[in-house]
N, CA, C and O atoms as a Tripos MOL2 file, in Angstrom:
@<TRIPOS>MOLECULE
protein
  248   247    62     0     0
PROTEIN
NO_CHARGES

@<TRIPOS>ATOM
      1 N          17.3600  -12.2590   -1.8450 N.3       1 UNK1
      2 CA         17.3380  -11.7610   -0.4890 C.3       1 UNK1
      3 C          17.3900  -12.9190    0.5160 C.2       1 UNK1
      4 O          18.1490  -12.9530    1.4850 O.2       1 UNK1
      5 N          16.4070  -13.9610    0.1440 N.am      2 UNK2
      6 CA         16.4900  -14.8950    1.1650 C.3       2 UNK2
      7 C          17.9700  -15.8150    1.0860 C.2       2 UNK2
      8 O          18.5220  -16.1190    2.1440 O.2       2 UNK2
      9 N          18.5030  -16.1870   -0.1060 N.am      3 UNK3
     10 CA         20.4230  -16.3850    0.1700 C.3       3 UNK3
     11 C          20.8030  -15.6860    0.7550 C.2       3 UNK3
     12 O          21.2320  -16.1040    1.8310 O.2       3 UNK3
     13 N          20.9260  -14.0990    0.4730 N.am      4 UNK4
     14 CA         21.8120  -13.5480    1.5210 C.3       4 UNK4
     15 C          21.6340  -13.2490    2.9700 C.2       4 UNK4
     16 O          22.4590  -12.7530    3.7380 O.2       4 UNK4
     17 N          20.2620  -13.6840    3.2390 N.am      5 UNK5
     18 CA         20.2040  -13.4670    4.8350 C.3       5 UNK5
     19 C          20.3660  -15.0050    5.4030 C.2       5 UNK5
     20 O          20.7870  -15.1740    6.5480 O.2       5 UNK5
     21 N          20.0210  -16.1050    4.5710 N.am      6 UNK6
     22 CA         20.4940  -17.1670    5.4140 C.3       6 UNK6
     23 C          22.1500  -17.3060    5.1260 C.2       6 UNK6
     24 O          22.6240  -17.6010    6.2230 O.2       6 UNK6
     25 N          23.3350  -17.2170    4.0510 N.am      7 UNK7
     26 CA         24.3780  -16.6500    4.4030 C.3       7 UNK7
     27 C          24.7940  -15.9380    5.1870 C.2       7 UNK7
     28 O          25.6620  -16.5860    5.7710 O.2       7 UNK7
     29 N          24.7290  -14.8560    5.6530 N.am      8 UNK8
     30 CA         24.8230  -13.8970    6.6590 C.3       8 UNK8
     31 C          24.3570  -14.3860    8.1750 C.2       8 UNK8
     32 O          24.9840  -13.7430    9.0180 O.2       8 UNK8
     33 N          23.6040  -15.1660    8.6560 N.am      9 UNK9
     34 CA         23.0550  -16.0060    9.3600 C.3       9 UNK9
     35 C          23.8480  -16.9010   10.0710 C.2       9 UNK9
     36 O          24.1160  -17.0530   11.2630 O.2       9 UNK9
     37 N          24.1400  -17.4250    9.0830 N.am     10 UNK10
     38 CA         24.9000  -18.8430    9.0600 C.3      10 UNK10
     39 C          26.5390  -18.5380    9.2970 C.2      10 UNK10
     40 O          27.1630  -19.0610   10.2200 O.2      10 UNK10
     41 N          27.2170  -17.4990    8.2070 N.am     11 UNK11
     42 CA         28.4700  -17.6400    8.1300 C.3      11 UNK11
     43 C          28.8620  -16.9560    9.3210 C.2      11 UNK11
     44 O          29.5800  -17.3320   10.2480 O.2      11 UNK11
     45 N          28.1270  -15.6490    9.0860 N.am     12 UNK12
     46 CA         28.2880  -14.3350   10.2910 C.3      12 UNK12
     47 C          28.0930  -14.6260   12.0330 C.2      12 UNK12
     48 O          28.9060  -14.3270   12.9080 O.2      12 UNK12
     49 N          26.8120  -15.2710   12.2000 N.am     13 UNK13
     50 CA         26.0880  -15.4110   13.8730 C.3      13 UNK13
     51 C          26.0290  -16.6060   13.7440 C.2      13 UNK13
     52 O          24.8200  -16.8300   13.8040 O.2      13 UNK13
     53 N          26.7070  -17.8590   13.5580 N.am     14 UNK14
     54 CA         26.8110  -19.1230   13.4230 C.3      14 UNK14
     55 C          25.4660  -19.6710   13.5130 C.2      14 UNK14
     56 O          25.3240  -20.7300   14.1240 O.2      14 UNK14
     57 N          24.3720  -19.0470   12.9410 N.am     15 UNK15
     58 CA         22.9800  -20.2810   13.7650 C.3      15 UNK15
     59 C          23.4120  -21.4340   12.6980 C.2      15 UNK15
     60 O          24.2740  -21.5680   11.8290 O.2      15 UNK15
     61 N          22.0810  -22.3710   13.3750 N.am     16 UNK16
     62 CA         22.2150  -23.6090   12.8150 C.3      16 UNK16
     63 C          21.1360  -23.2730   11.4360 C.2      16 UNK16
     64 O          20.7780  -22.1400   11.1150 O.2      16 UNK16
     65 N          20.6760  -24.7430   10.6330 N.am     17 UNK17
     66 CA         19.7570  -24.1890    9.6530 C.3      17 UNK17
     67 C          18.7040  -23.7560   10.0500 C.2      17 UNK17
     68 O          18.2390  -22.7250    9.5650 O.2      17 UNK17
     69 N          17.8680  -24.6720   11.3550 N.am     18 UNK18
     70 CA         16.6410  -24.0490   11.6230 C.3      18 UNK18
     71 C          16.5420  -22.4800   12.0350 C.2      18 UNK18
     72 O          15.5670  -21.7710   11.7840 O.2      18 UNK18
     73 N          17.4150  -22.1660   12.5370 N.am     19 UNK19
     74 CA         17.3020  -20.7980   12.9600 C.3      19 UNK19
     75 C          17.0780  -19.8820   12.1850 C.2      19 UNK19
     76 O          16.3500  -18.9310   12.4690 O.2      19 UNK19
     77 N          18.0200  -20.1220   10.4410 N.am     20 UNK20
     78 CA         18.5970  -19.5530    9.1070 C.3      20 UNK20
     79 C          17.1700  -19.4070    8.7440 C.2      20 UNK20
     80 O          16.5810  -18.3260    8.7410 O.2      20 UNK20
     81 N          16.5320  -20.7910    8.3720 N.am     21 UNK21
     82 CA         14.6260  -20.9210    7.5580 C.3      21 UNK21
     83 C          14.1140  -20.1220    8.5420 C.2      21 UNK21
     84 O          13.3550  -19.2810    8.0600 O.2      21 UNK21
     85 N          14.2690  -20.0240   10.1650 N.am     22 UNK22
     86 CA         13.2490  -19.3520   10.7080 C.3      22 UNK22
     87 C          13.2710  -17.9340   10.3370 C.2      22 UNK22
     88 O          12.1980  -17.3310   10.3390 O.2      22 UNK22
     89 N          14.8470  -17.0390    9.8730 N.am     23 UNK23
     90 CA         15.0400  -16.4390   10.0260 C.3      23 UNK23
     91 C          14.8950  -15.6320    8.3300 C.2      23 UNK23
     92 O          14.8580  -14.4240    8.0980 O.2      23 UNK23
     93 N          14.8530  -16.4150    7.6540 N.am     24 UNK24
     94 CA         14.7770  -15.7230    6.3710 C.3      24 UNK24
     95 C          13.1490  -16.2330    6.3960 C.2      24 UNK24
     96 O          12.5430  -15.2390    5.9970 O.2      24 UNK24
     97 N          12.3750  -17.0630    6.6110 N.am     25 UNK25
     98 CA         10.8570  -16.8100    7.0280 C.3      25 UNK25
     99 C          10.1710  -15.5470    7.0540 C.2      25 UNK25
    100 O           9.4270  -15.0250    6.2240 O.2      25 UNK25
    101 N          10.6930  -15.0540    8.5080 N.am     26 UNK26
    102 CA         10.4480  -13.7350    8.8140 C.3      26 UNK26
    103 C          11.0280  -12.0620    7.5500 C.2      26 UNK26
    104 O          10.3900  -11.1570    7.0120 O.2      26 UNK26
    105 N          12.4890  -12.4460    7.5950 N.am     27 UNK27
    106 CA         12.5380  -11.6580    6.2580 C.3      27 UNK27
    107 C          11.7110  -11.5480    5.5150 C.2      27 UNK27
    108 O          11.0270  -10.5270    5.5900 O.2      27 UNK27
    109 N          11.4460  -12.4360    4.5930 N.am     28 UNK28
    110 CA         10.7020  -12.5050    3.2040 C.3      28 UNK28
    111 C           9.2030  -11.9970    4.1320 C.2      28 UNK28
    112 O           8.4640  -11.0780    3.7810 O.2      28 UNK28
    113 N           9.1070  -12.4450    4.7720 N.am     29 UNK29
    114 CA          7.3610  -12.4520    5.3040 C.3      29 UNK29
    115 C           7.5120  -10.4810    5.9200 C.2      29 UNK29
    116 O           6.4260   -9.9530    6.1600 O.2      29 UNK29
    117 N           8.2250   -9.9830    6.0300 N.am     30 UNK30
    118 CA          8.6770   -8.7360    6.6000 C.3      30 UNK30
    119 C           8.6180   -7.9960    5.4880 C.2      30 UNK30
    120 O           7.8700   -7.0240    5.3780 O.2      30 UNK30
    121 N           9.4180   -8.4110    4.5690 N.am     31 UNK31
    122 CA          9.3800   -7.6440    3.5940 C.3      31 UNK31
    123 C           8.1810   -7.4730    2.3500 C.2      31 UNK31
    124 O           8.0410   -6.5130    1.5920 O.2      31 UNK31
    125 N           7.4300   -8.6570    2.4100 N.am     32 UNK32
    126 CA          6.2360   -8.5920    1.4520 C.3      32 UNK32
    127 C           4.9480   -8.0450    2.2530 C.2      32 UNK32
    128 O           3.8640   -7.7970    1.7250 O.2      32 UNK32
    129 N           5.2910   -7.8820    3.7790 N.am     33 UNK33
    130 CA          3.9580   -7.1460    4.0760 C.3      33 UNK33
    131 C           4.9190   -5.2470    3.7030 C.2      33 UNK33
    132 O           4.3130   -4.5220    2.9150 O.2      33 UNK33
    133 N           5.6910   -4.9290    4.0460 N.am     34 UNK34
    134 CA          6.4610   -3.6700    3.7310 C.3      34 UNK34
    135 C           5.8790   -3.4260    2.5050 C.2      34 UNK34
    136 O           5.3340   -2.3400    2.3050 O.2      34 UNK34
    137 N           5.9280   -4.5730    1.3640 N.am     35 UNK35
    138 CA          5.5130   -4.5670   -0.0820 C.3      35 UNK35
    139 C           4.0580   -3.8440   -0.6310 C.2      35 UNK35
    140 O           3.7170   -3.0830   -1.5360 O.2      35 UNK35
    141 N           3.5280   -4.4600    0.3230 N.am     36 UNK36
    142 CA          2.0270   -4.4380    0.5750 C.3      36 UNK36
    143 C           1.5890   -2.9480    0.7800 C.2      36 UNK36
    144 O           1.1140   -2.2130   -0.0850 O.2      36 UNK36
    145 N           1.8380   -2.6440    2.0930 N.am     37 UNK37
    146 CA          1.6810   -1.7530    2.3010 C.3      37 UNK37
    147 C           1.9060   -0.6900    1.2720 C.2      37 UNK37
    148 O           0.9520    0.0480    1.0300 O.2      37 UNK37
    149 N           3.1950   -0.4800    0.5400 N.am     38 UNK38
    150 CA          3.0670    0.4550   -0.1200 C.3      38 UNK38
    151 C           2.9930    0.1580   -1.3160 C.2      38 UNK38
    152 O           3.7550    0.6510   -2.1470 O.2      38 UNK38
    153 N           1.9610   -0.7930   -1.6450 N.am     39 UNK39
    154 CA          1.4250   -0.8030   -3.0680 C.3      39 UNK39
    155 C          -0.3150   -0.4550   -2.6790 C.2      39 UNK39
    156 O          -1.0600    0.1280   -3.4660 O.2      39 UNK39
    157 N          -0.7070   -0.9220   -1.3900 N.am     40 UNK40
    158 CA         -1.8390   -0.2070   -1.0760 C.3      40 UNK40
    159 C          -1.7750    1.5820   -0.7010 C.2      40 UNK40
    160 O          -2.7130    2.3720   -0.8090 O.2      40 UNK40
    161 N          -0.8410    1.7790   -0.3980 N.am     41 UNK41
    162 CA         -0.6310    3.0420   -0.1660 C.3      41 UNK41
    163 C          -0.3550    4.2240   -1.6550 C.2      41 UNK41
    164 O          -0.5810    5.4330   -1.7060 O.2      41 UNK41
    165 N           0.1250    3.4260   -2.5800 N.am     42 UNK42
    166 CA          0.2220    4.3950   -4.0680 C.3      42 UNK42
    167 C          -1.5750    3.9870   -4.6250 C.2      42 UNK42
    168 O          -2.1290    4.7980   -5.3670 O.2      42 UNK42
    169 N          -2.2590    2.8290   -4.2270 N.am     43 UNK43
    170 CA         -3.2440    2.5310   -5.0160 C.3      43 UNK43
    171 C          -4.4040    3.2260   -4.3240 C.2      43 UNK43
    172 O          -5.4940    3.4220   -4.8620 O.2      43 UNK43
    173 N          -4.0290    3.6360   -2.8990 N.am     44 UNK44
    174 CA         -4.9830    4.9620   -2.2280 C.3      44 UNK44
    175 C          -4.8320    6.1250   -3.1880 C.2      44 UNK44
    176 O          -5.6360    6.4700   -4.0530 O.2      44 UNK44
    177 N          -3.5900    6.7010   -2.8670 N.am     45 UNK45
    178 CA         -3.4020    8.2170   -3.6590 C.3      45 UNK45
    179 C          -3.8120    8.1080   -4.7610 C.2      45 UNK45
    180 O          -4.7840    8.8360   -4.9580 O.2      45 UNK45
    181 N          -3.4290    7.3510   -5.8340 N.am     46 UNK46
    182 CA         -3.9580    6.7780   -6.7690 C.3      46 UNK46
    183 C          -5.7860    7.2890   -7.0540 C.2      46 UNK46
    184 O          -6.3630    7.8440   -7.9890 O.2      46 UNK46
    185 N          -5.9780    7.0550   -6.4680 N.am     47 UNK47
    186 CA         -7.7720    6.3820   -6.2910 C.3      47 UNK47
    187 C          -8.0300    8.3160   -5.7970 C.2      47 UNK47
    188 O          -8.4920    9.0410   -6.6780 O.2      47 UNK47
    189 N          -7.8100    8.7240   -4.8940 N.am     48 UNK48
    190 CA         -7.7740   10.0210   -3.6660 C.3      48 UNK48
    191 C          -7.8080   11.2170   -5.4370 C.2      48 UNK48
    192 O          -8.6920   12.0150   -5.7470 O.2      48 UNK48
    193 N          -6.7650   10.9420   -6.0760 N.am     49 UNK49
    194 CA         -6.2030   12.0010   -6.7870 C.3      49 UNK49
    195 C          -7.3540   11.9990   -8.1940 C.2      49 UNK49
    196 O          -7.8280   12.9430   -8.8260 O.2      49 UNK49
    197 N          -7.6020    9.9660   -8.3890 N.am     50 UNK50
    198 CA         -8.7700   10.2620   -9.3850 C.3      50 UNK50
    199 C          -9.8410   11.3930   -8.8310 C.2      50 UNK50
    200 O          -9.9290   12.5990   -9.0660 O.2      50 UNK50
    201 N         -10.5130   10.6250   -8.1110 N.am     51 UNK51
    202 CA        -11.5440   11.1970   -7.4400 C.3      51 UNK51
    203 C         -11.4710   12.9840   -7.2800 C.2      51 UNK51
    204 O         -12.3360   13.8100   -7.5700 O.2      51 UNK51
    205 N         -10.3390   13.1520   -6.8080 N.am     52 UNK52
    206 CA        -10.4970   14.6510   -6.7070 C.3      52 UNK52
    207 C         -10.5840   15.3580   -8.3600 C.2      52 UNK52
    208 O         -11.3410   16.2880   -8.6360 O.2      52 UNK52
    209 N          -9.6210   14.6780   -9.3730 N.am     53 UNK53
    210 CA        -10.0940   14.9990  -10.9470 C.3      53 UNK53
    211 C         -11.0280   15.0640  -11.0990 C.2      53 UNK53
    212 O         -11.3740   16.0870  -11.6900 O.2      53 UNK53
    213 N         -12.1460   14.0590  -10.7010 N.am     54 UNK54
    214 CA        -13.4400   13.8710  -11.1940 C.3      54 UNK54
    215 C         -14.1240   14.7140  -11.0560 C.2      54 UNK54
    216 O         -14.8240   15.1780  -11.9570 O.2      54 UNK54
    217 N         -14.0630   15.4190   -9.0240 N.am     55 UNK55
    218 CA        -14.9100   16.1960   -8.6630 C.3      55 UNK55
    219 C         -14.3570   17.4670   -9.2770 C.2      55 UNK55
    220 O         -14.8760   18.5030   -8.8620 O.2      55 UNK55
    221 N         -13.7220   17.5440   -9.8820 N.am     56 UNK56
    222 CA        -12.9670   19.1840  -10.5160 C.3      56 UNK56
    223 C         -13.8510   19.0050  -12.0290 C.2      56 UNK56
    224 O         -14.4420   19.9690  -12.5150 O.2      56 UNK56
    225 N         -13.8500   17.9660  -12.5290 N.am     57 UNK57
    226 CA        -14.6140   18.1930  -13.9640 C.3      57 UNK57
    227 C         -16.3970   18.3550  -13.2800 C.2      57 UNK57
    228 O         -17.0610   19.2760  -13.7570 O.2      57 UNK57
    229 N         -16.9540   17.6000  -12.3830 N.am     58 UNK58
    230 CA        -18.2710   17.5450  -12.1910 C.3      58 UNK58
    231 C         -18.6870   19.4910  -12.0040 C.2      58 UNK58
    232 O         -19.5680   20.0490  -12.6580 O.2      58 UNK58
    233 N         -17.6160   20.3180  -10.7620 N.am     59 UNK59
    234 CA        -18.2000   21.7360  -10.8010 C.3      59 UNK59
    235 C         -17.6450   22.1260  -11.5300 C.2      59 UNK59
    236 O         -18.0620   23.2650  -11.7420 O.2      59 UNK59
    237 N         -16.7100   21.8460  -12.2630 N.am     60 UNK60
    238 CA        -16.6380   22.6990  -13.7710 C.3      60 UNK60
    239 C         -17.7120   22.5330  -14.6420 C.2      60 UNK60
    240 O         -17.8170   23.4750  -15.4270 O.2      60 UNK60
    241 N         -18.7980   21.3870  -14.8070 N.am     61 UNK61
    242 CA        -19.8650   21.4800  -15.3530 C.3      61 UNK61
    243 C         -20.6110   22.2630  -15.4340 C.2      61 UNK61
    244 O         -21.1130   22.7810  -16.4320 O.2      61 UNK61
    245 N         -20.8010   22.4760  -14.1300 N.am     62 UNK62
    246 CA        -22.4100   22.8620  -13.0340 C.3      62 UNK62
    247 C         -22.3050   24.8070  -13.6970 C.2      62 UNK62
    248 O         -23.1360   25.6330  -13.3190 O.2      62 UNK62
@<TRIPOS>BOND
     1     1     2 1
     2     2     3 1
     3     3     4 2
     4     3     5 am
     5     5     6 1
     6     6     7 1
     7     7     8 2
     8     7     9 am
     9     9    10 1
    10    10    11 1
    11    11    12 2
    12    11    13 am
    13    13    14 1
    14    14    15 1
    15    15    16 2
    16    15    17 am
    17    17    18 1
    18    18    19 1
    19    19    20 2
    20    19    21 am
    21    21    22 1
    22    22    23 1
    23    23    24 2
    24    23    25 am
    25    25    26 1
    26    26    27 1
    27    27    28 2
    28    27    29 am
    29    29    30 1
    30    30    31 1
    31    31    32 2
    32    31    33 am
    33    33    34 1
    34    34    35 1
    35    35    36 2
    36    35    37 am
    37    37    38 1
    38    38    39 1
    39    39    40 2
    40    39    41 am
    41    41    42 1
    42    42    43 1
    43    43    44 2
    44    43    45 am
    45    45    46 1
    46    46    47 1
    47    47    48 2
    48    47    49 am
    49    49    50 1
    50    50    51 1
    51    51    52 2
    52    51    53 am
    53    53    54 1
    54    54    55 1
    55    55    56 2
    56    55    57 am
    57    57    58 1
    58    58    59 1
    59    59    60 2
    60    59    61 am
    61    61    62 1
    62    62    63 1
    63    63    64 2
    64    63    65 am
    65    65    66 1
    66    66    67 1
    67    67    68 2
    68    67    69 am
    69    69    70 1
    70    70    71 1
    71    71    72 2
    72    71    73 am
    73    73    74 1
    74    74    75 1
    75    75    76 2
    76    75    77 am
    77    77    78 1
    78    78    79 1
    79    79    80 2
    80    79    81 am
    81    81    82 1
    82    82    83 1
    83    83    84 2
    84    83    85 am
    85    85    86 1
    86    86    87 1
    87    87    88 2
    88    87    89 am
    89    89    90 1
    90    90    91 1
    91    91    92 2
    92    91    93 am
    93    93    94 1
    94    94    95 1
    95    95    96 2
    96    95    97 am
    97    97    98 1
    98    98    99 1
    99    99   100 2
   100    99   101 am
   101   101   102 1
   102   102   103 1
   103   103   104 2
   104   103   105 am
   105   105   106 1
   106   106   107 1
   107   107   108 2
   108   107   109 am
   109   109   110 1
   110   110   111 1
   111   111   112 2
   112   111   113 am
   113   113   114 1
   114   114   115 1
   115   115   116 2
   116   115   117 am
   117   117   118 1
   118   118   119 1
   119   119   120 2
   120   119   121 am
   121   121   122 1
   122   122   123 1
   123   123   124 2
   124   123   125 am
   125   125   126 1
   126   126   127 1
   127   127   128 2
   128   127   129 am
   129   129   130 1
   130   130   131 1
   131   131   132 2
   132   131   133 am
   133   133   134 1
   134   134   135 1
   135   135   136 2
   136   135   137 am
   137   137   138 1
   138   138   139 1
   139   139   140 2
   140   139   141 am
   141   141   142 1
   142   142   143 1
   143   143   144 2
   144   143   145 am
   145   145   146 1
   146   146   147 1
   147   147   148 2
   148   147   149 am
   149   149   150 1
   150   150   151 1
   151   151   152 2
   152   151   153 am
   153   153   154 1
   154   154   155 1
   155   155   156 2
   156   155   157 am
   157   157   158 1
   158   158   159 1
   159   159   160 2
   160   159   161 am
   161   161   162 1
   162   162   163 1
   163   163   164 2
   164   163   165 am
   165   165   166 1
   166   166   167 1
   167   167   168 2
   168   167   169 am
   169   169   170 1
   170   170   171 1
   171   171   172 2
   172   171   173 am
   173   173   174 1
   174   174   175 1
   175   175   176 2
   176   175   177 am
   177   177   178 1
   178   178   179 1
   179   179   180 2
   180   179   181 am
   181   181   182 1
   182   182   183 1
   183   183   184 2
   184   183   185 am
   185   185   186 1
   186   186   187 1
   187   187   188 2
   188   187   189 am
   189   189   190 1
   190   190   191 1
   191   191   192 2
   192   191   193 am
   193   193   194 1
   194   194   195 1
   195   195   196 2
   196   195   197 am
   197   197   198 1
   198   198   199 1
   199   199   200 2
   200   199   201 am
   201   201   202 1
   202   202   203 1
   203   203   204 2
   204   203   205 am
   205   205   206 1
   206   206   207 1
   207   207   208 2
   208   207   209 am
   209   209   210 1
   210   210   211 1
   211   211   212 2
   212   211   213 am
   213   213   214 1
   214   214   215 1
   215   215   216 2
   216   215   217 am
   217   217   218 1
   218   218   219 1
   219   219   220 2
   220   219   221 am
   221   221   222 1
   222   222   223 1
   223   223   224 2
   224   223   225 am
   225   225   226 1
   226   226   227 1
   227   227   228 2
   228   227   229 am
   229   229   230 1
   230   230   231 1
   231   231   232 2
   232   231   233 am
   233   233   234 1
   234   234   235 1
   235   235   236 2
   236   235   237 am
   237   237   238 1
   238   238   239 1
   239   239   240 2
   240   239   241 am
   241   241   242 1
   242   242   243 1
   243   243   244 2
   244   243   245 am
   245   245   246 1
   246   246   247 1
   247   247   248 2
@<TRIPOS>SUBSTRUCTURE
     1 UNK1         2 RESIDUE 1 A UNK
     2 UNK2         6 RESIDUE 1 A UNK
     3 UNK3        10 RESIDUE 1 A UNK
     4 UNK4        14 RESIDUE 1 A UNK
     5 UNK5        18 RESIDUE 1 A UNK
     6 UNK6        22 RESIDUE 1 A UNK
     7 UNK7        26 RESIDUE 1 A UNK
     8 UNK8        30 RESIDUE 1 A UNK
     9 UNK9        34 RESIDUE 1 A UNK
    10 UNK10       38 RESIDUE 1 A UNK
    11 UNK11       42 RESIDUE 1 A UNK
    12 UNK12       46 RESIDUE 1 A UNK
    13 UNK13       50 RESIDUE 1 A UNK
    14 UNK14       54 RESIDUE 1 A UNK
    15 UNK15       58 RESIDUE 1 A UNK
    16 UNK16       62 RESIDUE 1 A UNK
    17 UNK17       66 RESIDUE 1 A UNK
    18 UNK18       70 RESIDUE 1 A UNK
    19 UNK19       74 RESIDUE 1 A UNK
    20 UNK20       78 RESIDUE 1 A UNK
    21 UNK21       82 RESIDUE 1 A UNK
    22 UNK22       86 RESIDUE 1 A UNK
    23 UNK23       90 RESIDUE 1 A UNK
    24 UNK24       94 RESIDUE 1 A UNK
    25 UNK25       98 RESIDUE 1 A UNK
    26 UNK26      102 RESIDUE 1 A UNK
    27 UNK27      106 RESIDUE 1 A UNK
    28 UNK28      110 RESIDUE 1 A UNK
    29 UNK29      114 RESIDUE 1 A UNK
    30 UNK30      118 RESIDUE 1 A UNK
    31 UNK31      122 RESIDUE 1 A UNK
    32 UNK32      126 RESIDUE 1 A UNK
    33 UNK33      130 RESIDUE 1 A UNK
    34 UNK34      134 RESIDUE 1 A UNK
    35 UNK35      138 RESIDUE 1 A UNK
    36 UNK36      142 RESIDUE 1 A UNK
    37 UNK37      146 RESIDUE 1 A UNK
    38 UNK38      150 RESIDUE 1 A UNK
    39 UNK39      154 RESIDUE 1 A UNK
    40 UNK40      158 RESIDUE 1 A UNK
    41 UNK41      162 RESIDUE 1 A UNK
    42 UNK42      166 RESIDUE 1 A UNK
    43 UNK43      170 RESIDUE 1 A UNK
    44 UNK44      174 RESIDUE 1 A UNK
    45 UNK45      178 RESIDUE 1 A UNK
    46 UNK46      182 RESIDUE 1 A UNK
    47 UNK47      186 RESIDUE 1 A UNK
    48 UNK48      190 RESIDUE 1 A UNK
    49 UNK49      194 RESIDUE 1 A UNK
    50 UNK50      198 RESIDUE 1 A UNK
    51 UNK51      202 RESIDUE 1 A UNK
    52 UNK52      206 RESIDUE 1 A UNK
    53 UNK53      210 RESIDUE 1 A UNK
    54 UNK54      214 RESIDUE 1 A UNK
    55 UNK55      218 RESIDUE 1 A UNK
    56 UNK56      222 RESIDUE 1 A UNK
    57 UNK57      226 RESIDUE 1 A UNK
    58 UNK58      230 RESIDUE 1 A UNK
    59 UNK59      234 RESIDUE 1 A UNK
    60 UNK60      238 RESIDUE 1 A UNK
    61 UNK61      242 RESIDUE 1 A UNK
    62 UNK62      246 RESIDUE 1 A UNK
């Protein structure tokens, strides 16, 4: 990802290199919080869906 956006950068909107590092910086840094987010977001439901199992076996006890 980060080749093809400093290619695209460079060949496409002529920046120079600093612009390219600043600019695939932000990419990569864009895309691993995106990452984030939805690996915290499956490891909620995740967690939401145990929990509701659990409480389904606890009054099935009772």
């Amino acid at each position: 990802m980060a080749f093809g956006t400093g290619y695209v950068c460079g060949e496409f909107f002529g920046f120079p290199w600093w612009q390219r590092l600043i600019t695939v910086v932000v990419v990569v840094m864009a895309l691993e919080g995106a990452n984030q987010a939805v690996g915290r977001a499956r490891a909620r439901k995740q967690a939401l869906r145990e929990a509701g199992s659990e409480a389904d076996q606890c009054s099935s006890r009772s």
